[in-house]
N, C-alpha and C positions, 0 to 999 in steps of 0.2 A: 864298895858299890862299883858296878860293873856298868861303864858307858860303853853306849853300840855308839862308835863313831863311823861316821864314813856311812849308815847304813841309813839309806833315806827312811824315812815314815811311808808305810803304805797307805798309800790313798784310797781311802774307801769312793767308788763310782756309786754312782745313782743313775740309773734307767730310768729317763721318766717313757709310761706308754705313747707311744706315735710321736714322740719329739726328741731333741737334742739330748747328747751324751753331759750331766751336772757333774760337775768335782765338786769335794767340798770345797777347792777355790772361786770355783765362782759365786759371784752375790746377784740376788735378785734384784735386777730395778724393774721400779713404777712406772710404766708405759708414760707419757703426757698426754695432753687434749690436742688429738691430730684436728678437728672442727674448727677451732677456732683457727688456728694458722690458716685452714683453706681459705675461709673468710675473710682472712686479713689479706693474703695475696691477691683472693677477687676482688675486692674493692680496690686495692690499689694498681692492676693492672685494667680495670674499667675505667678510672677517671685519671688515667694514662692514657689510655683511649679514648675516652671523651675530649679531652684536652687537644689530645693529637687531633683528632676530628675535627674539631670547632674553629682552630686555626686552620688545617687544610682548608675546612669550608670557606673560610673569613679571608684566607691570602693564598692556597690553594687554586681552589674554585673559583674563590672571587678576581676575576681579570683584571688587572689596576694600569689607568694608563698617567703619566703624569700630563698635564698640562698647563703651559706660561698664563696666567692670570690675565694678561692682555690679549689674548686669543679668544677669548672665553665673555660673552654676553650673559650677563645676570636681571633677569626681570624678576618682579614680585607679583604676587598673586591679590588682586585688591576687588570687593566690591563694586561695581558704577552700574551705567547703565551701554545698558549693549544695543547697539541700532546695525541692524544689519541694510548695507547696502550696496553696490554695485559702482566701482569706480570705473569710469569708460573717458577716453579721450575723446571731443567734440569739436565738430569745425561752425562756423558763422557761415551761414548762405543766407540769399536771400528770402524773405517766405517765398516768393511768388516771381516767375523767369519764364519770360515769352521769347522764344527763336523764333529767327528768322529765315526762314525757306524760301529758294526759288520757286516760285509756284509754276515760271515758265522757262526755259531754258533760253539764254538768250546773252548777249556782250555785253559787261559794262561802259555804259555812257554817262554816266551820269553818278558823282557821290555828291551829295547835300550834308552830308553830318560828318561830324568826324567822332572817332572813339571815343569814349570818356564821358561826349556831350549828354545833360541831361534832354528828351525829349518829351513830346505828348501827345497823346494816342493818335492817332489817324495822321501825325505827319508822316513827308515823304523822305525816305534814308536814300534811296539807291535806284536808278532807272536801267532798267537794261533793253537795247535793240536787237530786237530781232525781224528782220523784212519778212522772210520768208512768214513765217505767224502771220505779221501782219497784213501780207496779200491775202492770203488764207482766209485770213480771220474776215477782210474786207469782201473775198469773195462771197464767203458766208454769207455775208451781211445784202450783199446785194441779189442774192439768188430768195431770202426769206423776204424781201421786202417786195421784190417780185408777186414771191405768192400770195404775202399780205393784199398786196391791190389787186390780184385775181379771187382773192378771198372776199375784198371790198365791194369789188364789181356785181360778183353771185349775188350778195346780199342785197345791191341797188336793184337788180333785176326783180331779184323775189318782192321787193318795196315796190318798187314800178308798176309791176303787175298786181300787186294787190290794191294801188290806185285806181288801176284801169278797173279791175273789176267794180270798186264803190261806184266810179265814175258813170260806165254800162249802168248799176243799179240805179244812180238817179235818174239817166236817161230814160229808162224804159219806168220808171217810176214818174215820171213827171209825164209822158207819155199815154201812160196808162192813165192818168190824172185829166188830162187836156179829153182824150177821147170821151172819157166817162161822163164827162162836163157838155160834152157837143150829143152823143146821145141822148142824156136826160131834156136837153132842149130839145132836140127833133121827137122825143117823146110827146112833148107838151103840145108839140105843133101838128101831130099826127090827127087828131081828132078832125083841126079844119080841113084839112086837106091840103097841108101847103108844103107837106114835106110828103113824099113818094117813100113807098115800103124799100125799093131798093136801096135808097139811102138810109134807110136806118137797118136794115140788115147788113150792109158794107161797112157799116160803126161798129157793127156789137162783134162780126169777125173781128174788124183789128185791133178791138178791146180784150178779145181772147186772145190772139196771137200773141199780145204784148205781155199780156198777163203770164202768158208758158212760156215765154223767152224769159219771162222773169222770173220765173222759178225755176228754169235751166240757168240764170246767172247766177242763182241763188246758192242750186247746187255744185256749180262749178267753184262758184267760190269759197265754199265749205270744204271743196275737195282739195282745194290750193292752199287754203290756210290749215289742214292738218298737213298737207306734206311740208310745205314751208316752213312751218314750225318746229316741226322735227332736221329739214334741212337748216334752217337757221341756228337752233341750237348747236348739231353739231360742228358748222362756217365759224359761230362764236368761238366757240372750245379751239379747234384748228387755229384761230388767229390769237388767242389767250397761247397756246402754245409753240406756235411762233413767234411770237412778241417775245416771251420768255427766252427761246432761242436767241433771240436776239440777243436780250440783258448776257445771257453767256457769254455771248460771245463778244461784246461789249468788254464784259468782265476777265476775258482772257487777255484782252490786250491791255486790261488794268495791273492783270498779272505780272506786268512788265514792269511795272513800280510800286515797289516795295515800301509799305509803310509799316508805321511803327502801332503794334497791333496794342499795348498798354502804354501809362507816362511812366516814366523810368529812368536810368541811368543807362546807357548803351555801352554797354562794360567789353564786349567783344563785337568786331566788323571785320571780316573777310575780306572786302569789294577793292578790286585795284580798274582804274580805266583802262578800256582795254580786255581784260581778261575776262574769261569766258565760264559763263557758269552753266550747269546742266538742270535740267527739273528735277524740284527736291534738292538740291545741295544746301547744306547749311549755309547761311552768308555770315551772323552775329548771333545774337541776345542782348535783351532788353531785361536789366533786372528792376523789381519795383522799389524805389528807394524809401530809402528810412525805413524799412519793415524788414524784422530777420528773424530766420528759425534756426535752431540749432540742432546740425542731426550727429547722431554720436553712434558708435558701432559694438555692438557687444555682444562676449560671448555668447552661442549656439546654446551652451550649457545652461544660461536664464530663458530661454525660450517662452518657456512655460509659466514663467513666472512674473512676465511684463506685460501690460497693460494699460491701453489709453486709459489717463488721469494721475496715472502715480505720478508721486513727487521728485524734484529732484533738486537738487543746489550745487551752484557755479559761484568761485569767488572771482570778481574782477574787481579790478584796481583795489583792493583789501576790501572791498564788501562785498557781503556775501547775497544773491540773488535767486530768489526760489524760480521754479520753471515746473511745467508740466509737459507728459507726453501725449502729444497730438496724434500722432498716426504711428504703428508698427507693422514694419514690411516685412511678411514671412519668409523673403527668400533669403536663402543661407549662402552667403557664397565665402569660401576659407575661414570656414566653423565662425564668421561671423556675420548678424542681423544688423540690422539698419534702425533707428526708432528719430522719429521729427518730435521736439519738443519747443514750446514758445513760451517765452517768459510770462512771469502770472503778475508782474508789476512792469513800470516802463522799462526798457535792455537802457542799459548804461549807455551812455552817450558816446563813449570813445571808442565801439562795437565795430570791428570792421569785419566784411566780408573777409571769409579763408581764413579768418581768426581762430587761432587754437585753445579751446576751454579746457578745461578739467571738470567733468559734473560726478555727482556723487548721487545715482539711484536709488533712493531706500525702496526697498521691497519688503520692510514688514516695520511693524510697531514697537517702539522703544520699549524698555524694560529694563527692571533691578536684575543683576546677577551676576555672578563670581566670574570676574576676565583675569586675562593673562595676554598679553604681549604678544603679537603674531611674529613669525619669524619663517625661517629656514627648517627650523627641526621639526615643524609639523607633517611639512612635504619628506624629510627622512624618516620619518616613523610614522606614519600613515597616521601620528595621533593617538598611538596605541599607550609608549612610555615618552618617560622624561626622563632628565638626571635632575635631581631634586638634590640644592646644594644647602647642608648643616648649618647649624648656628654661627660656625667658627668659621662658615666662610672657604675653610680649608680644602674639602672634599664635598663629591656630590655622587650619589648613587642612586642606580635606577630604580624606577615605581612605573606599575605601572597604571593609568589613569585614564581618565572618558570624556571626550570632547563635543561639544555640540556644534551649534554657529559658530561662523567667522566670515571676518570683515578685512578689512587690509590690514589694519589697526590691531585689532582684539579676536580673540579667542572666549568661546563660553567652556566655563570649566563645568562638568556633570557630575564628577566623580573623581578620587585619589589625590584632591588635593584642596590646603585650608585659605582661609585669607593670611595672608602674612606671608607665606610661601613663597620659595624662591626658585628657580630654576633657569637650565642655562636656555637659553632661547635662540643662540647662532647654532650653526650648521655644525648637523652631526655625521657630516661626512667620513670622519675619521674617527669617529665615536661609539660607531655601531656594533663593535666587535665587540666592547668592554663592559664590566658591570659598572666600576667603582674608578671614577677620576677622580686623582688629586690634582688639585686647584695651587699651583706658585712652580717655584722654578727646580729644574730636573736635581738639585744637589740639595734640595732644604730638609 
């Protein structure tokens, strides 16, 4: 037998159409399932990304600031009832304060009272001289009373003459009476012949003369007493109002002493002897004692929403005392009103003037509702978020939530948060930048 050594085996080739050169060394492999590896790589390069994600989000994104546990004010979120009101600082005055004006310019000569002293109404506090007024006043006085007795005089004249006239009327009345008497006789006597025609025609003339002077007295005096009358009324009126002038002026040089216009406490006096005061200067005040109002000053911002009768409450000496408001003065001077309130039982006894209250205004009606703590971080967040801190105390992260009323005290919660609820309630002054504080110390 005859070996080909050395002389390789020919390889028979295989062409396949459109593809790769096959020897019979090569062997065919079974492709595998490329699908499913896709599969497996995208699921686990998505929740490689999800992963990634949810922590970037959670310590990424989320801003973390640490903060010391003592720094940090924790309130809770509780049911009560919410009473919205108005805390305003309040001073003690008196209800009721009479000043004391110079009503006439003039020296002081005279003080009758001293400061402090209680007085009563219509006494005298203070006198002051003045000459010059009082020539003044005295000339006055002499030139009206002048005209009063020429005022006097006209009117005894008009009286006079309306005398004389009645007077003329019975004369020529009695006159007429006497003739008429002596003719009816010489009538009677005519027939014997014992009386002559001339004499009884010289009767019945001067019975007629007498009779038309008498009715020219008549009219004359009709003519006197309508002018008169009208003259007199007006003399009256003239001397009513000269009298009057008088009392003025009277009363100017009363002007010169000063009294005490209510009874009172005379809490402030001016007056030194000697010194000189002008008309109109202030000299004191007179406050009314034992009676006090209390007026309190409050923001511009309640304006609208105060009104004589609301309620209000004051604590002194640990009890507490309701008051109502009496009067509200519209004008606003340094964003704040004015409002007078008087106690609605008797003011505590120990009530001084200038005394500083604390009143608390309610402007609306109590009521059930979810409060929270008023603080600082309402004014840094306008109210809009919190930091709401976990179970564990640990960490607090923001929410954001919906605030209604507030009071000094309390907050009305609306919305984004439950009873039980905790949050931080100090200032978020340094807070505002972050989502997520933790709560203890920078190494824990």
């Amino acid at each position: 037998m005859q070996l080909n050594v050395g002389r390789p085996r020919r390889k028979t080739a295989v062409i396949l159409e459109d593809g790769p050169v096959l020897t019979a060394m090569d062997r065919r492999v079974e492709p595998r399932s490329r699908i499913r590896h896709i599969i497996l790589l995208g699921l686990g390069v998505t929740v490689l990304l999800a992963t990634a994600a949810a922590g970037y989000m959670r310590f990424g994104l989320s801003r973390t600031l640490v903060v010391p546990s003592e720094r940090v004010v924790i309130s809770t979120v509780k049911t009560g009832m919410f009473v919205e009101y108005i805390p305003a600082t309040a001073s003690v005055a008196p209800r009721n304060t009479a000043y004391l004006d110079a009503v006439e310019g003039g020296q002081v000569a005279e003080v009758m009272v001293e400061e402090g002293a209680h007085v009563e109404r219509g006494q005298p506090l203070v006198r002051l001289k003045n000459t010059n007024l009082q020539l003044e006043v005295l000339g006055r006085q002499a030139q009206l009373m002048e005209q009063l007795d020429r005022l006097n005089s006209t009117l005894l004249s008009f009286e006079q003459a309306r005398l004389a006239h009645e007077r003329d009327l019975i004369d020529a009345g009695a006159q007429i009476k006497q003739i008429s008497e002596r003719l009816r006789r010489r009538e009677l006597l005519r027939a014997s012949g014992a009386v002559s025609e001339s004499e009884i025609a010289e009767l019945s003339n001067d019975l007629e003369r007498y009779r038309q002077l008498e009715t020219s007295m008549r009219e004359a005096q009709a003519v006197d007493r309508k002018f008169q009358s009208q003259q007199v009324a007006q003399l009256r009126d003239t001397i009513g109002k000269t009298r009057a002038d008088l009392d003025v002026a009277a009363e100017t040089l009363q002007g010169l002493l000063v009294k005490a216009p209510i009874a009172g406490q005379l809490t402030a006096l001016d007056a030194h002897l000697g010194e000189a005061k002008t008309a109109g200067q202030r000299i004191g005040q007179i406050d009314e004692a034992d009676t006090y109002k209390v007026e309190a000053a409050i923001d511009e911002f309640y304006l609208r929403r105060v009104a004589v009768g609301q309620a209000a409450l004051s604590e002194v000496d640990g009890h507490q005392y309701r008051l109502a408001i009496t009067k509200v003065y519209p004008q606003v001077r340094e964003r704040l009103f004015k409002v007078d309130l008087l106690f609605s039982d008797a003011p505590p006894q120990s009530l001084r003037r200038g005394q500083t209250l604390q009143v608390r205004l309610e402007i609306g009606a109590a009521h059930r509702s979810l409060l929270v703590a008023n603080g600082p971080y309402f004014e840094d967040t306008g109210g809009a978020w919190v930091f709401v801190v976990s179970r564990s105390g640990t960490e607090a992260l923001r929410r954001a939530v919906r605030f209604g009323r507030r009071n000094p005290e309390h907050i009305e919660v609306l919305a984004g948060l439950a009873d039980g609820a905790r949050i931080i309630t100090s200032s978020y002054e340094s807070l505002r930048a972050f989502d997520r504080i933790r709560i203890g110390d920078a190494a824990d």
